[in-house]
C-alpha atoms as an extended CHARMM CRD file, in Angstrom:
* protein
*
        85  EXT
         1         1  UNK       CA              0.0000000000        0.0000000000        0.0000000000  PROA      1               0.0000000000
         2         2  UNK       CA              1.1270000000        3.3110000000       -1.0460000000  PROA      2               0.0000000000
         3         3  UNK       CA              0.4160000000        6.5650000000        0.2930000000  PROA      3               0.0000000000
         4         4  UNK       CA              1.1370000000       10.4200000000       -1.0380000000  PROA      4               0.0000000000
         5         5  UNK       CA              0.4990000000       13.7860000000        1.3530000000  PROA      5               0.0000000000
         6         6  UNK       CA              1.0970000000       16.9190000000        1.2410000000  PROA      6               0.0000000000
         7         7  UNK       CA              2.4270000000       18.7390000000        4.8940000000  PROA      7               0.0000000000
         8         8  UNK       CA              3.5800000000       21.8400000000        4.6380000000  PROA      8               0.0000000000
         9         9  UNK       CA              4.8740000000       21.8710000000        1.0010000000  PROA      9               0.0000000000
        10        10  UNK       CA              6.7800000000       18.9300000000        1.2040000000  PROA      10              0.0000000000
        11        11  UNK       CA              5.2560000000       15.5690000000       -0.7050000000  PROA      11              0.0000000000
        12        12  UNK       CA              4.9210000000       12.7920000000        1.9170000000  PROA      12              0.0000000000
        13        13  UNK       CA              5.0080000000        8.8940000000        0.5530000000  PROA      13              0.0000000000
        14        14  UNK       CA              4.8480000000        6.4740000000        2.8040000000  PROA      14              0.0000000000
        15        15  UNK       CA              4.7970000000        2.5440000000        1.7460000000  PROA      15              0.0000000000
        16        16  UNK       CA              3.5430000000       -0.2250000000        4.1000000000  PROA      16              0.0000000000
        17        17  UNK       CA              4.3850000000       -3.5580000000        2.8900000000  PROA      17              0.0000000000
        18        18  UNK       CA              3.8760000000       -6.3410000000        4.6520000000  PROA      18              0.0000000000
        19        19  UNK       CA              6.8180000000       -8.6380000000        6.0710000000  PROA      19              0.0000000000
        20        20  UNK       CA              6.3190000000      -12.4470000000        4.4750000000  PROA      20              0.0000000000
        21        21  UNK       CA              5.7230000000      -15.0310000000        7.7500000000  PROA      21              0.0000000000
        22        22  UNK       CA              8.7270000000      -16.8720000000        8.7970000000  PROA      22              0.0000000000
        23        23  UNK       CA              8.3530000000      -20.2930000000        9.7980000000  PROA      23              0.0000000000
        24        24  UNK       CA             11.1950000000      -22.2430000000       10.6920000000  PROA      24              0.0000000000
        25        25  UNK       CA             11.1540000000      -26.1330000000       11.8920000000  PROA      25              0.0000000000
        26        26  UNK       CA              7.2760000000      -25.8400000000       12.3390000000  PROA      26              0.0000000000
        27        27  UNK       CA              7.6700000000      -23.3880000000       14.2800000000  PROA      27              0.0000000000
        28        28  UNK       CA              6.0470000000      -20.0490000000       13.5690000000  PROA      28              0.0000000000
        29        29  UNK       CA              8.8040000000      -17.5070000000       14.2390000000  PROA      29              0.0000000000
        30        30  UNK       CA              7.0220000000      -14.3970000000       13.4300000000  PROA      30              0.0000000000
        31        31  UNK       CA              3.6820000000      -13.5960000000       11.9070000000  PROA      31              0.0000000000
        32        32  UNK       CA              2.8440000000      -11.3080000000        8.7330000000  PROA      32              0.0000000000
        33        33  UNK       CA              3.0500000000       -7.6370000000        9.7190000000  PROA      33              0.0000000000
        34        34  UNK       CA              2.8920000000       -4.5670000000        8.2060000000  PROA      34              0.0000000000
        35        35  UNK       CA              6.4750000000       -2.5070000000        8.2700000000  PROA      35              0.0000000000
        36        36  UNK       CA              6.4480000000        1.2680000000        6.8690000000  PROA      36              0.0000000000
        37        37  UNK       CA              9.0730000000        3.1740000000        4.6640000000  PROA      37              0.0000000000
        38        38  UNK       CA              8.4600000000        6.5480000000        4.1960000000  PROA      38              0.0000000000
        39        39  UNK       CA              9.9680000000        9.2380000000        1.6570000000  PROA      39              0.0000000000
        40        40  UNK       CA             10.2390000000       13.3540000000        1.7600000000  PROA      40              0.0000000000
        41        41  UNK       CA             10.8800000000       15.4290000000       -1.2240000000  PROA      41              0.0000000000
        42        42  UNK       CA              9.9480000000       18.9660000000       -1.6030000000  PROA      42              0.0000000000
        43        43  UNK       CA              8.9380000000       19.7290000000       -5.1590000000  PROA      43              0.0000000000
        44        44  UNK       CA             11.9070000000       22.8860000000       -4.9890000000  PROA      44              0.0000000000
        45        45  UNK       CA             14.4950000000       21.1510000000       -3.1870000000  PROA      45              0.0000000000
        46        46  UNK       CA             17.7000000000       19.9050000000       -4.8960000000  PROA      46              0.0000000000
        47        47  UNK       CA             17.6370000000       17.1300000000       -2.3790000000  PROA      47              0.0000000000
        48        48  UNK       CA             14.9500000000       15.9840000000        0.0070000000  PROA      48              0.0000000000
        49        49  UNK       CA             15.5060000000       14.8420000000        3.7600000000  PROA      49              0.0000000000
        50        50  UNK       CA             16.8860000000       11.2430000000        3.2720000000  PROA      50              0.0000000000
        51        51  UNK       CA             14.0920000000        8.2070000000        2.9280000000  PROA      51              0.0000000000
        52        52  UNK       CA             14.0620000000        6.3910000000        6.3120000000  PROA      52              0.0000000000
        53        53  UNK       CA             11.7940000000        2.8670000000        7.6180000000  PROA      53              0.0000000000
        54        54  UNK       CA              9.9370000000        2.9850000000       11.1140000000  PROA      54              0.0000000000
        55        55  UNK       CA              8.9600000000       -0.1450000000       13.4580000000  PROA      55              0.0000000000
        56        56  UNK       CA              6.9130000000        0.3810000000       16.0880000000  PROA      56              0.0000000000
        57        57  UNK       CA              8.4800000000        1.7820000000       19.4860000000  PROA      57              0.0000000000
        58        58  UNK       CA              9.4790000000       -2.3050000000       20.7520000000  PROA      58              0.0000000000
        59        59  UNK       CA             11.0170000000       -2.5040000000       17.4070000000  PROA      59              0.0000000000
        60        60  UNK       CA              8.8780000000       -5.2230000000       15.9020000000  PROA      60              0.0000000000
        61        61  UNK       CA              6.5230000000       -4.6250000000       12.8750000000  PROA      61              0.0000000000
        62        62  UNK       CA              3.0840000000       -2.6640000000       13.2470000000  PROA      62              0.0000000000
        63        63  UNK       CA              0.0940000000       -4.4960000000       14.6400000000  PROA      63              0.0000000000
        64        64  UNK       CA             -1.9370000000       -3.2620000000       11.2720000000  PROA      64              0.0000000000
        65        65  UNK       CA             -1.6120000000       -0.9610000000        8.0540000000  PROA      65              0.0000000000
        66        66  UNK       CA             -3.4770000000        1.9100000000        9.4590000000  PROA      66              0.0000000000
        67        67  UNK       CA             -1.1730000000        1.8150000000       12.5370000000  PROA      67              0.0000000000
        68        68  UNK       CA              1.9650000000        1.7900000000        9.7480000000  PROA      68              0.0000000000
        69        69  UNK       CA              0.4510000000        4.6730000000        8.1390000000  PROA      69              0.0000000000
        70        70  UNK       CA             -0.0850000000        7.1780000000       10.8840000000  PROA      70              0.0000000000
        71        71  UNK       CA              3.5920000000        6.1960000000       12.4580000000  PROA      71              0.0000000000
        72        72  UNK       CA              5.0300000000        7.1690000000        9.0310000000  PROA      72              0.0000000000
        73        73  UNK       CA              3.0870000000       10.6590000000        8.6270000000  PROA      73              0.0000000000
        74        74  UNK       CA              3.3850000000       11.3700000000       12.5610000000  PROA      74              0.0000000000
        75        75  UNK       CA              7.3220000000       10.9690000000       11.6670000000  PROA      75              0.0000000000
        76        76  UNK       CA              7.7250000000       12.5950000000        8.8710000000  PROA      76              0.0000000000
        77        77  UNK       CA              5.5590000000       15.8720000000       10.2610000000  PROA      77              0.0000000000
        78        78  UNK       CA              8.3480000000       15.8090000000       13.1140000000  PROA      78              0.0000000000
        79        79  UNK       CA             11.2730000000       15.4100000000       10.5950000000  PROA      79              0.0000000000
        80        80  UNK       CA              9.3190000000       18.5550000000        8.2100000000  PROA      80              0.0000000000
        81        81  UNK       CA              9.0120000000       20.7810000000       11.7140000000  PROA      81              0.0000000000
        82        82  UNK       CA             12.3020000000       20.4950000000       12.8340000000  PROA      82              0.0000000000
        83        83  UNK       CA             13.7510000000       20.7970000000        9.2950000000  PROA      83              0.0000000000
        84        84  UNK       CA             11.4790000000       24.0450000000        8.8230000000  PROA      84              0.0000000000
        85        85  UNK       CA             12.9250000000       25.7150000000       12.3350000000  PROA      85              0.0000000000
């Protein structure tokens, strides 16, 4: 899944894909789960703040894709206001 936004003139894309399950010896190491990448350009800018992935904050995948999503637009609005100050 592939989102575009706009925040503050800067294009927001964030990508959740979802991590394959890994089963190893019949035993189900970790479940499917949604993990987010998430790109900044500004349409002026000779180079936009560098592309970056999130987890969530235990450092395993997100629980769903709407969960992905908001992580990866909450984080990029930081990354924009700080970049902006």
């Amino acid at each position: 899944m592939q989102r575009t936004y706009s925040y503050r003139g800067f294009d927001v894309t964030i990508v959740v894909q979802t991590m394959p399950l890994v089963i190893a010896a019949r035993t189900r190491i970790s479940r499917a789960a949604p993990l987010v990448h998430v790109c900044i350009d500004h349409p002026d800018a000779e180079a936009g703040i560098a592309p970056f992935r999130l987890s969530n904050d235990e450092g395993r995948p997100f629980a769903t894709h709407a969960d992905a999503l908001l992580a990866g637009f909450r984080a990029a609005q930081k990354l924009i206001d700080r970049f902006l100050t």
